[in-house]
Structures are given as structure tokens and as C-alpha cells.
Residue, then its C-alpha position, 0 to 999 in steps of 0.5 A: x810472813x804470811x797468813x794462809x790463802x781464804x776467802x775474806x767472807x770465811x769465819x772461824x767459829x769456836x766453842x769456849x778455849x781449848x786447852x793449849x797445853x803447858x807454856x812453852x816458856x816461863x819466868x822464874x819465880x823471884x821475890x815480890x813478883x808473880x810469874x804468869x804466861x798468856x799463850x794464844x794461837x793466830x789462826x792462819x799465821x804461817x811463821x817462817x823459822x827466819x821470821x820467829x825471832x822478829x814475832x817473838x820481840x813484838x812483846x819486848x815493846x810492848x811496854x810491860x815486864x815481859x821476860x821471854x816469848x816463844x812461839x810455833x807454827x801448828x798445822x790441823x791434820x783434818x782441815x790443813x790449816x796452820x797457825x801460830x802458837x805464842x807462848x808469853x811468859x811476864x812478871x807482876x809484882x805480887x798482889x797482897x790479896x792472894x785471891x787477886x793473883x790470878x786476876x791480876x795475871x789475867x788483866x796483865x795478859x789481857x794488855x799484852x796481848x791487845x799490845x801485841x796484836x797491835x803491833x802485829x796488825x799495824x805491820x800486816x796492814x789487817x786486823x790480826x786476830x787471837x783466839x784460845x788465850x790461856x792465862x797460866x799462873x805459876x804459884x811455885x816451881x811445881x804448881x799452877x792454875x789455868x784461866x781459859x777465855x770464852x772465844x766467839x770467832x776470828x778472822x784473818x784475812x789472807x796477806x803476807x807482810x815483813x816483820x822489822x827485827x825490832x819494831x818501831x825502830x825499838x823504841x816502846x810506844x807511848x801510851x797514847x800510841x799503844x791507844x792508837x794501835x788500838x783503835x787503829x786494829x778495829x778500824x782495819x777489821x769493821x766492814x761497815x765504812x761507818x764503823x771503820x771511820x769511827x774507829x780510825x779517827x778515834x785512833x787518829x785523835x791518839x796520835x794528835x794527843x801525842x804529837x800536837x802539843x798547842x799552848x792552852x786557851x786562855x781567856x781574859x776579861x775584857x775591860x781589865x784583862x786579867x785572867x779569867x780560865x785557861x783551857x786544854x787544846x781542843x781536839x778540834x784545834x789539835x787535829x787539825x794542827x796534826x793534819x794539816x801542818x805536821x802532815x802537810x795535808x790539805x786544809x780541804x781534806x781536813x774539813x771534809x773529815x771533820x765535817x764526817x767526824x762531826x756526823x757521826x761521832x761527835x753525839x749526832x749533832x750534824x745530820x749524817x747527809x748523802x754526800x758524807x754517806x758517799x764519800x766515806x769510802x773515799x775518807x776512811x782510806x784518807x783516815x787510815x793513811x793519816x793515822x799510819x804516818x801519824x804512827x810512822x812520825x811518832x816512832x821515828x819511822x821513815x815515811x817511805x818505809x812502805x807500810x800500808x794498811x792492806x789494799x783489802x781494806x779499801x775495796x769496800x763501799x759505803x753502800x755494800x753492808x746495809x744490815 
């Protein structure tokens, strides 16, 4: 699976969503549910017919009613480009309010697809973008209505990767790790190192939520010693526990990325210095790394299954982007 040869630096511009065209694939109409489509198209996504059916099951873990997906590859005559069209057709259950359908289907779109890019985009080792998502509602086996979102622009960088035949080993993720592939997906896309670190620790502190589980802090009084409060794991300590003893990394590395953390996400308290300036480089690629063996650990993953963000993403310096 690949996505076509461009330059990083390319960018698509597009006017509000196009019309794509009637869902490849729906879900029947049955009792207390509404049936509902989203289709999108992954701008320079090559599919090979052997990889289809490997996309087409990202949305089976998606962790959401999903019935069946579809999906094909276009080429634009004028410019030679290809990309991938998935059709995804889902249920939800039947909103009271008729005026609330179509926005329901709409929200529930909107989760699979982030779902699904995702998962995509954890697997490619790059930010994987959509554009041109379509929320089709189906009111009766020969009526509907069409949402089209307003689309700014997409990216895709030029990598080839290998999809599993069932991701994650076909186990669904968690919410906290759904959250994570989330913050995970911006993390790989920002080209300021700032903003990639900020968004990878978000996703890092994720996966210490669903993996570290500490007993709660409980403090007593100190000259009869009963129980005055009993509070939650920091996420200071869970971190730090996911870091340095489930990952087996160095107590070093994690200080210096707490100290950067605490800089420039923790409400600005710690002055951002020229040091952590500098080496943030260096950090977000010990980030991004943690948070995909944190993932791989969490999904029962091999750790030497090998994948990686894409090298794209480490090439870019701290100093490069002063905008």
C-alpha cells in the first residue's frame, strides 16, 4: 500500500466537499435503528486490490455499529493523481427527535472516520488525511438526505506501508487508546517540534491512563491516623511508571521529557530554556517511539513487529519553522 510520490512541502487546496456520489455500500433498514453511510476520499492513497480487504476491516475495530465498508481507487484524468474512496455504511439507534437523525448520523460519522484514520495513520507511520466527507442518511429503502463538510486542505506525504489482515491482532481498542491514536495522528502531521511534542505526550499520558493502574494516594492524619483523603494516581507518577518500569526506559529520559513537558504544556509554569528548546528534536522522536510501544503493549502487539512512525518525521529541527 502506497501513497503516491510528492513533495512533502505540496498541499491540497479544496473548495467546500464535493459531491462523491451514492454509497457504495448500505446498511438495511431494521427496526429502532437508523441506517447511515460516511464516504471520504484519502488523497493520494494507492490501494492494491491484495490490500482492500486489509482498509476495508480498519472499520471493524473501530469500536462502533459499523455493517460494511467499501472502498476504490480513482485516478483525476487531468493531474494523474489517485486516491482512495471508502464508502462506510453504520447503524445508530433511532433518535426520538426526527430533526436529531441527521445530526446524530453526522456525530457518528465523524467518530469513525477520526477512528479510522487513526488506525490508518498508526500503521503508515504519517499523518493520513481525508477530505470530502459525506454523511448520507437513509429515511426508507428509496429516500435520503446528504450532509457535505466544508474542507480546508489535506496532506499526505509520499510513504508505503503494510496493512495487517486484522488490526491490532483484532482486538478493538479502548477508549483511552482510541484518544491516543488520536492525539497520536496530530503528533505525527505538526511541523513545528513544539506542537509535535505537545500532541505526543497528550497521547503518551493516554496510554499510561490505560496501562499503569497505581493504588490511590491516601493521606492520614498524622497523630491518630485516620484517613483524611485518598486521591487518584498523578499522572506525573503514571507516567513515569509507564516510562521508566513497563517500557524499561531510563530514568533519565524520562526526567528530561517531563522537564520539556512541564515547559510547554503544563500551563507555562517552567520557562521554556534554550536547552529544552534544542533538544526537542531529539525528544519528540523519543515521544513518538514510546507512544508506539506503548500502543504495540496495549494491543498485545510484538514489540519487534516493525511499526514505526516514518523516518519523515524525524528530520525536522527545532529551529527550522520560526513562524
Amino acid at each position: 500500500m502506497a501513497s503516491d510520490s510528492m513533495s512533502n512541502e505540496n498541499v491540497y487546496l479544496f473548495k467546500p466537499a464535493q459531491l462523491i456520489g451514492d454509497p457504495f455500500v448500505t446498511a438495511p433498514i431494521k427496526d429502532g435503528y437508523l441506517s447511515a453511510n460516511i464516504q471520504f476520499i484519502i488523497p493520494d492513497l494507492n490501494v492494491g486490490k491484495s490490500d482492500r480487504h486489509a482498509l476495508s476491516e480498519i472499520s471493524k475495530y473501530c469500536g462502533l455499529d459499523v455493517f460494511d465498508t467499501a472502498s476504490t481507487t480513482k485516478e483525476n484524468k487531468e493531474t494523474g493523481r489517485r486516491a482512495t474512496v471508502v464508502s462506510i455504511a453504520f447503524y445508530i439507534p433511532m433518535p426520538t427527535e426526527e430533526n436529531r437523525r441527521q445530526q446524530e448520523a453526522e456525530n457518528q460519522g465523524r467518530m469513525i472516520l477520526e477512528r479510522f484514520m487513526g488506525i490508518l495513520s498508526f500503521y503508515a507511520g504519517v499523518k493520513c488525511s481525508a477530505v470530502h466527507a459525506q454523511t448520507n442518511v437513509l429515511h426508507s429503502a428509496t429516500s435520503g438526505s446528504i450532509t457535505l463538510e466544508p474542507v480546508q486542505r489535506a496532506e499526505t506525504p509520499a510513504v508505503e506501508f503494510k496493512l495487517p489482515e486484522k488490526p491490532f491482532n483484532g482486538r478493538i481498542p479502548s477508549e483511552n487508546i482510541f484518544i491516543a491514536l488520536f492525539w497520536l495522528r496530530r503528533g505525527l502531521a505538526e511541523r513545528d517540534p513544539i506542537e509535535n511534542f505537545a500532541a505526543l505526550m497528550v497521547s503518551l499520558q493516554c496510554i499510561a491512563r490505560e496501562l499503569v493502574l497505581l493504588p490511590k494516594t491516601i493521606k492520614k492524619c498524622p497523630h491518630c491516623g485516620r484517613e483524611l483523603e485518598s486521591n487518584d494516581t498523578s499522572i506525573t507518577a503514571s507516567v513515569r511508571h509507564l516510562v521508566v518500569e513497563r517500557l524499561g526506559t531510563e530514568k533519565s529520559l524520562y526526567q528530561s521529557i517531563w522537564k520539556a513537558r512541564n515547559a510547554i504544556i503544563a500551563h507555562g509554569n517552567v520557562p521554556i530554556a534554550t536547552d529544552i528548546f534544542v533538544k526537542l528534536t531529539e525528544l519528540k522522536f523519543e515521544v513518538a517511539m514510546l507512544c508506539y510501544r506503548g500502543i504495540k503493549l496495549a494491543m498485545g502487539i510484538e514489540e519487534e513487529d516493525k511499526i514505526l512512525p516514518h523516518h519523515s518525521f524525524f528530520i525536522t529541527s527545532a529551529m527550522m519553522y520560526l513562524d
